[in-house]
C-alpha angles and dihedrals in degrees: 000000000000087000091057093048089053097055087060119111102237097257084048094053089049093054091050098043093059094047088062096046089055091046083053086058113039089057099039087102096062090043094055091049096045085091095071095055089096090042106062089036089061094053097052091051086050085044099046094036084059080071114211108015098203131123122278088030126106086234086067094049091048096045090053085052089058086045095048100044090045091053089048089052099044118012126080079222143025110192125187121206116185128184146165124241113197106220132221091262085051086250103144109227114194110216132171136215111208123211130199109196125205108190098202127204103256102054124205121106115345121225117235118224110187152200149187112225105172127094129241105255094212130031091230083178099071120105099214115073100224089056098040083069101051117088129252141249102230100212095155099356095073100350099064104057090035085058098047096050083047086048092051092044088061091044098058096043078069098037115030117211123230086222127069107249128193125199116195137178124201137203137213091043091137109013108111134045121283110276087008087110081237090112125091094021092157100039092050090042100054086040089063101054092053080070089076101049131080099273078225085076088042112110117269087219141016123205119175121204110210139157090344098137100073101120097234085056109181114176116194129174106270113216107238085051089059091056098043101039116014093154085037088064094035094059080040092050096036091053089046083049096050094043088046093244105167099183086075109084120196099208119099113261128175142329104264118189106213154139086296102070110067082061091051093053086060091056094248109128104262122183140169129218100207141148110206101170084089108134095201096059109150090348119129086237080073085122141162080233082063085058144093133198078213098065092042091056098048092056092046097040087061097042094056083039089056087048098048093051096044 
């Protein structure tokens, strides 16, 4: 290179010189996350090497002591929020949202980022019939959004955010059968409770982090998240442009229900990030081999970018 350079003419090497300044800098952001490529991969392997996350399996309790220990590492605050959901047989399950809090420097409303960290009790994908009733293992479908927020909590241990940020990761998100009123336990849960709370201490903003580790990741914008949070995306969109993040498409692609929209219903902007054109959704194939560091690091990427620009 430097021979190149020294058969320039002078107006050309300074051309050339600040191009690749600029190059250096615009750049700079997915160099300084790079170093937490291993990290979020560790802990999916942990997470997907725990087996089924749902509640009553020693996969769930393992997983809320990860949770736990990491919140004790990283975060100002760890709050637990139990709670019962009353199924559909009468049986009471107990289940438990965990929340890492960042206080910030600035004060003022936090934004949640969330997560669903349990794991789907049946693969209701499945077209036989005796695999349809085994669990899953939840490798991007539970895993992937669990590591990332992992991933950001650590993140934001080294680099603190202005803003107060929450993490939280819910659970029952997929616990129950689709239309049983058994989905999106934790969401709901934790919804609800902002209800009785001055709407001044609500989020400003809700992102929720889900089935974003599949190799071929592909983001779109998902339809009720357009609704809910158009500046929100385009914050989201604007940051990936600017890293040079290509998984995240700008177009338009499907109506997702999701941890998001009990938020939304409040009228807070509410957004997920989510690629459903996952074809191992609730399938027993739903495997760390299904998965990429790469497409951990440009979520998250995004997502520390987001923070930092807040």
């Amino acid at each position: 290179m430097n021979a190149v350079f020294r058969r320039l003419r002078p107006v050309g090497w300074v051309l050339a010189s600040l191009l690749f300044c600029f190059s250096e800098t615009a750049h700079t952001q997915p160099t300084e996350f790079e170093r937490y490529r291993d990290t979020l991969w560790g802990y999916l392997e942990t997470l997907t090497g725990f087996g089924p996350r749902y509640v009553g399996t020693l996969g769930y309790d393992r997983t809320l002591q990860l949770l736990k220990r990491a919140g004790h590492e990283f975060a100002d605050e760890v709050v637990e929020h139990p709670f019962v959901i009353r199924r559909e047989n009468g049986e009471q399950v107990r289940m438990v949202n965990i929340e890492l809090v960042f206080h910030g420097s600035t004060g003022g409303p936090p934004v949640l980022i969330g997560a669903h960290y349990d794991t789907r009790p049946f693969a209701d994908q499945e077209p036989n019939p005796e695999a349809s009733i085994r669990p899953i293992q939840g490798a991007n479908d539970g895993g992937s959004g669990t590591a990332v927020l992992l991933g950001l909590a650590r993140y934001l241990k080294d680099q603190p955010a202005r803003l107060p940020v929450r993490l939280i990761f819910f659970d029952g998100e997929d616990f129950g059968t689709t239309g049983s009123g058994e989905m999106f336990t934790g969401s709901n849960y934790h919804a609800n409770q902002l209800k009785l709370l001055d709407p001044k201490t609500w989020p400003q903003a809700v992102l929720i982090v889900d089935m974003v580790g599949d190799r071929d990741l592909q983001i779109y914008k998902e339809s009720y998240s357009v609704q809910s949070g158009p500046k929100l995306l385009d914050r989201i969109y604007s940051v990936a442009q600017r890293q040079n993040i290509l998984q995240f498409k700008a177009e338009k692609k499907y109506s997702v229900l999701d941890d998001h929209v009990p938020f939304s219903l409040l009228g807070i902007p509410s957004v997920v990030l989510i690629d459903f054109d996952y074809p191992y959704w609730h399938k027993l194939s739903d495997t760390l081999d299904k998965c990429s560091p790469e497409s951990l690091l440009a979520v998250f990427s995004v997502l520390a970018g987001v923070l930092e620009e807040w």
